[in-house]
C-alpha positions in Angstrom: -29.2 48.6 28.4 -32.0 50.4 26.6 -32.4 50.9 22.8 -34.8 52.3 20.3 -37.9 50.6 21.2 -40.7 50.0 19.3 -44.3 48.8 21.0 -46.8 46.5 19.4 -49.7 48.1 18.8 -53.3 47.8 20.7 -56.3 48.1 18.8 -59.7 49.3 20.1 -63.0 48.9 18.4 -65.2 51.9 17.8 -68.7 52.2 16.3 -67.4 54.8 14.6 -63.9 53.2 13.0 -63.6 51.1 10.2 -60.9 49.6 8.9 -58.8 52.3 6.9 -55.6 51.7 9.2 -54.9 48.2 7.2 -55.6 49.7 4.0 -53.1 52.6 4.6 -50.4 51.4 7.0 -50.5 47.8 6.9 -52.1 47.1 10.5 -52.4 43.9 11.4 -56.1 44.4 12.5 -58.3 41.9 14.2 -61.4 40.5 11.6 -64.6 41.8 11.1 -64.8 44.5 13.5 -64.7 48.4 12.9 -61.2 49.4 14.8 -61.2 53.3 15.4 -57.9 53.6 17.3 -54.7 52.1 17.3 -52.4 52.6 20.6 -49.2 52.7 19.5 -47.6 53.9 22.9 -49.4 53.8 26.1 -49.1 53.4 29.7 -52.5 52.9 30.8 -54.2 50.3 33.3 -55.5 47.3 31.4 -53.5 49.2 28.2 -50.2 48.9 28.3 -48.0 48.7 25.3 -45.6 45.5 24.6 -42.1 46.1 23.5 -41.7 44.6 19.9 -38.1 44.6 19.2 -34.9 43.3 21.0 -33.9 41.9 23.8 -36.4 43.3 26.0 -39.5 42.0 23.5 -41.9 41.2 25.5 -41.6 43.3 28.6 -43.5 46.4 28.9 -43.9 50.0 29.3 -44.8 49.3 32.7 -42.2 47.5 33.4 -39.9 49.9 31.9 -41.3 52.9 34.1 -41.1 50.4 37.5 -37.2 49.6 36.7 -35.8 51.8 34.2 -37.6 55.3 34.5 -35.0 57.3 34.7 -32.8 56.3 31.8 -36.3 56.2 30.0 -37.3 59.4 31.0 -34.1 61.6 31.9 -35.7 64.8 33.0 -39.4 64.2 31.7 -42.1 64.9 33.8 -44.5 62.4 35.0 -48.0 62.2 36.4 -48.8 59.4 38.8 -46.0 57.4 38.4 -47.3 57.0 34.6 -45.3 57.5 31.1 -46.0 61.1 30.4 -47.9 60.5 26.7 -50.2 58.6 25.6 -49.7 58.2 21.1 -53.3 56.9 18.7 -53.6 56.9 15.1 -57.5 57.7 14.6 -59.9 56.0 11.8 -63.0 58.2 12.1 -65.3 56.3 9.2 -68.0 58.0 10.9 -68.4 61.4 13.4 -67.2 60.7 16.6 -69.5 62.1 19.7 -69.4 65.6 20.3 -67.3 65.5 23.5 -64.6 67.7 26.3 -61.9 67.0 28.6 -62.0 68.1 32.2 -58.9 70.8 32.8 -56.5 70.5 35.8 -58.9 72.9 37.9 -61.7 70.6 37.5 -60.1 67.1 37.2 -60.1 65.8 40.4 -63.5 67.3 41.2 -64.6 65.6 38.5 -63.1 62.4 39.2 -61.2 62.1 35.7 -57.8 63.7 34.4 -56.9 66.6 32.6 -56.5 65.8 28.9 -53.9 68.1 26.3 -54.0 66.8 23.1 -53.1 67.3 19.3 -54.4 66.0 16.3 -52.3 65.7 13.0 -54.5 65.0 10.0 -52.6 62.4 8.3 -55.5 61.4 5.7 -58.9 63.7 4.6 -61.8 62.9 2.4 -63.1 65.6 0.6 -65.3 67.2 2.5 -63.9 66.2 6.2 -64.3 68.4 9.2 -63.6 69.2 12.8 -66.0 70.7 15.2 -63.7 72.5 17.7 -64.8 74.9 20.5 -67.6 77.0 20.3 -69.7 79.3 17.5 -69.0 82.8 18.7 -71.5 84.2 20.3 -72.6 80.9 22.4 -73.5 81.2 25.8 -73.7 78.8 28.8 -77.5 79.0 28.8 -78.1 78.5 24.7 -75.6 75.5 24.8 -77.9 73.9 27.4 -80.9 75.0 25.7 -79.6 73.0 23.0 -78.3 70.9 24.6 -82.3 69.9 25.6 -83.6 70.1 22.2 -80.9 67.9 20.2 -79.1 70.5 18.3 -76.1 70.9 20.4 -73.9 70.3 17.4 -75.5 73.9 15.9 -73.3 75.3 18.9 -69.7 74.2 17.5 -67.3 75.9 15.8 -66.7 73.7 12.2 -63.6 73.7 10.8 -62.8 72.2 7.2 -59.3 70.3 7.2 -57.0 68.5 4.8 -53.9 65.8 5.1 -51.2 68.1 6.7 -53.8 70.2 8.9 -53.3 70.2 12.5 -55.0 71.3 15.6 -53.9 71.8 19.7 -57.3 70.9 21.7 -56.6 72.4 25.5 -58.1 70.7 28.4 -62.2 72.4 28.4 -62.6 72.7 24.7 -65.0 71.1 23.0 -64.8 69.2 20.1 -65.7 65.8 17.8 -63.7 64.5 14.7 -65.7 64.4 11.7 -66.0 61.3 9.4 -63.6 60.5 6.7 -60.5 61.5 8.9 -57.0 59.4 9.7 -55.6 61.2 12.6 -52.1 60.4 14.8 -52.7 62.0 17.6 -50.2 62.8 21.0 -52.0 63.9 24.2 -51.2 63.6 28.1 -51.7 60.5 29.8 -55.0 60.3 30.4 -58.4 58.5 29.1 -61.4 60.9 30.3 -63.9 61.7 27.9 -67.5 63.4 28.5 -69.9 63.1 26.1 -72.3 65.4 25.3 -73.8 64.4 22.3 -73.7 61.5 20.4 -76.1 61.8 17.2 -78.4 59.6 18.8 -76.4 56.6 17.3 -76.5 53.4 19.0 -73.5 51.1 21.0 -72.5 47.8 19.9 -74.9 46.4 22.8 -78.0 48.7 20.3 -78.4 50.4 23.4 -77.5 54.4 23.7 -74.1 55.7 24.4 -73.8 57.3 27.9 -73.8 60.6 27.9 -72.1 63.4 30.7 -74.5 66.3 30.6 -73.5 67.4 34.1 -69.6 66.6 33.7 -69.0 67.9 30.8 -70.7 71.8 31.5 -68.5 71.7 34.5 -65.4 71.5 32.1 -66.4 73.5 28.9 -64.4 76.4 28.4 -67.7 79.1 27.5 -64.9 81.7 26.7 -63.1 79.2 23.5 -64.7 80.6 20.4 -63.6 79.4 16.6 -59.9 78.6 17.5 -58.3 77.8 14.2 -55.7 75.2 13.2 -52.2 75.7 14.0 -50.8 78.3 11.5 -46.7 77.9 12.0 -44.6 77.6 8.5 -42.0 75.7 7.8 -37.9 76.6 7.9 -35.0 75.2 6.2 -33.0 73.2 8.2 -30.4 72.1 6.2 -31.8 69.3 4.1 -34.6 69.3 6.1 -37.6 71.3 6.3 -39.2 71.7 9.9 -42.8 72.8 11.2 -42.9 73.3 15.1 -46.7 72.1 15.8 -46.8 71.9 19.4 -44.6 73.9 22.8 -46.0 73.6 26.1 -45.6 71.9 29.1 -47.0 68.6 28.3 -45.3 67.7 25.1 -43.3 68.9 22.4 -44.2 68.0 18.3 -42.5 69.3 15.2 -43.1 67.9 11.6 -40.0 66.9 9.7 -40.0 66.9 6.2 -36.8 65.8 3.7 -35.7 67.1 1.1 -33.1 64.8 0.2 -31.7 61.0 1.6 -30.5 62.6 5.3 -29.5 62.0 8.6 -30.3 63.8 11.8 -27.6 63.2 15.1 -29.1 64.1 18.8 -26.2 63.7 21.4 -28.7 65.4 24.2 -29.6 63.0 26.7 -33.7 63.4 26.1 -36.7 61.4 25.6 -37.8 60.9 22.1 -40.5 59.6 20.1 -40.7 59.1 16.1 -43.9 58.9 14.3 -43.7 58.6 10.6 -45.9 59.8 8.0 -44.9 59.0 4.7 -42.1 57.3 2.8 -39.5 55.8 5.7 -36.7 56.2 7.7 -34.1 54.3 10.1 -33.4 54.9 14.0 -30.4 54.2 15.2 -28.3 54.3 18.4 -25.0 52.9 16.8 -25.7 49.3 17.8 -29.5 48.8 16.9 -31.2 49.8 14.2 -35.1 50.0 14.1 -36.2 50.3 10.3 -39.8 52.4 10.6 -42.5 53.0 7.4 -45.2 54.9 7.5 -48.0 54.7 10.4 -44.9 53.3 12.8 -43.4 54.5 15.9 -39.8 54.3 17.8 -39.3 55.2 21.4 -35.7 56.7 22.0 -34.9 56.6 25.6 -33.3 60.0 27.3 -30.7 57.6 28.6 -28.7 57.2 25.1 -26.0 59.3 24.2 -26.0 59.4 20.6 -28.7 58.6 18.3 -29.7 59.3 14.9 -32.7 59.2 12.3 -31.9 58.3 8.6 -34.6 59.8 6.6 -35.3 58.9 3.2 -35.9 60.9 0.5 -39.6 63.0 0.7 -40.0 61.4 4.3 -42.4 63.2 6.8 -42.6 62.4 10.2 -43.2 63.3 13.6 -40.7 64.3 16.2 -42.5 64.7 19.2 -40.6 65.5 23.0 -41.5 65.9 26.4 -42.7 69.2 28.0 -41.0 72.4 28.0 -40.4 73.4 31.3 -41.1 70.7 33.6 -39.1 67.7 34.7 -39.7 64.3 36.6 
């Protein structure tokens, strides 16, 4: 019954987004309003993605996980009953707030979940940056020293980055996109965020952004100092060149780059998800065919037998999978 799916898209203002994600992929965004994220897949309450194409248009990726989980999912593991991943494209116009996610230790002490993430840097001004983890040297006590006198952001690691740059952010480490940054990034299901600085910048409301002082100490890791950006190469893979970005428990991602008009056949049953970067490509399970172009996802359940991608020419894009490891 299920196919390559593709999801309508929800868009989320941000003070801090703009609206970059028309100008480079075409997105339908709503008028006059800075849009910083774009969900293209996601299972969350009061945000759950639409099914764009098929039969099944219309339903959702709830209702897929209530009454067709396991031909979704095949072996995948889930948390709370939820789809497993949770997939943005970022528009940071400006910085976004200096920020951590609880890990699984302190997550449900905290009241919030654990959030694995990583960022692929799609688009970079000249000049853009990451602030991830921690100066070395930092302590507990100077982060909350400065912390107390506004110059928390002297504490974090900066890290200069360019289109094809990428970066895994654990559960505990700090960080903040910088300004000038297009971003797709995969992460866990989750949507907890503590903030612990916010450049004294102002909410739509022109009031103050809450901050989580006491939350987020509880959940830095003190011990993360100046990780760098994921360092693997590529291999030749026939016409293909491949970049594995991302092997843990929570997700899978590799970066796919042709060399020539190709096509790629996966007869494993086994949850899939496309994200494309540049140029496009087809997915295809031998009855439906789901053209993609840049900025686009597909959604290929565990439950077909035979699929393929038909990449064109200089195409890059995302191949991301479900843990390694774990199943449902």
């Amino acid at each position: 019954m299920l196919y390559p799916l593709t999801f309508k898209p929800i868009f989320k203002e941000r003070i801090w987004g703009g609206r970059t994600l028309q100008a480079l992929y075409g997105k339908d965004l709503p008028p006059g309003i800075p849009v910083g994220e774009s969900w293209e897949i996601s299972d969350r309450p009061g945000d759950v993605s639409v099914i764009a194409n098929g039969p099944l248009a219309g339903k959702d990726l709830r209702w897929l996980m209530e009454t067709h989980r396991d031909e979704l999912l095949g072996g995948a593991r889930t948390e709370k009953g939820l789809f497993p991943l949770l997939i943005k494209i970022l528009d940071a116009r400006e910085k976004l707030s200096l920020q951590v996610h609880p890990p699984a230790a302190k997550a449900a002490e905290l009241g919030g979940d654990p959030k694995t993430e990583i960022w692929y840097i799609a688009h970079a001004e000249p000049g853009a940056e990451l602030y991830v983890g921690l100066k070395c040297g930092v302590t507990r006590s100077d982060f909350e020293r400065h912390i107390q006198d506004g110059t928390v952001a002297d504490c974090f690691h900066r890290v200069p980055v360019k289109a094809g740059d990428c970066m895994f952010l654990p559960s505990g480490r700090v960080h903040a996109i910088g300004a000038g940054l297009v971003i797709f990034e995969i992460q866990q299901n989750s949507d907890t965020t503590y903030r612990v600085f916010d450049w004294n910048r102002l909410g739509a409301d022109g009031k103050p952004r809450q901050l989580h002082i006491a939350e987020s100490l509880a959940s830095i890791d003190f011990d993360d100092f100046e990780p760098g950006l994921v360092n693997s190469e590529f291999a030749s893979a026939g016409r293909f060149k491949i970049r594995p970005l991302a092997r843990n428990n929570l997700f899978t991602v590799d970066l796919f780059r042709a060399l020539a008009e190709e096509t790629i056949t996966f007869r494993q049953r086994q949850l899939k998800i496309v994200g494309v970067l540049e140029k496009g490509l087809a997915v295809s399970d031998g009855e439906v065919t789901v053209p993609l172009k840049p900025g686009e996802f597909c959604l290929i359940p565990a439950s077909l037998a035979r699929s393929e991608i038909r990449a064109a020419m200089d195409s890059r894009f995302l191949l991301i999978g479900p843990g390694v490891g774990h199943s449902a």
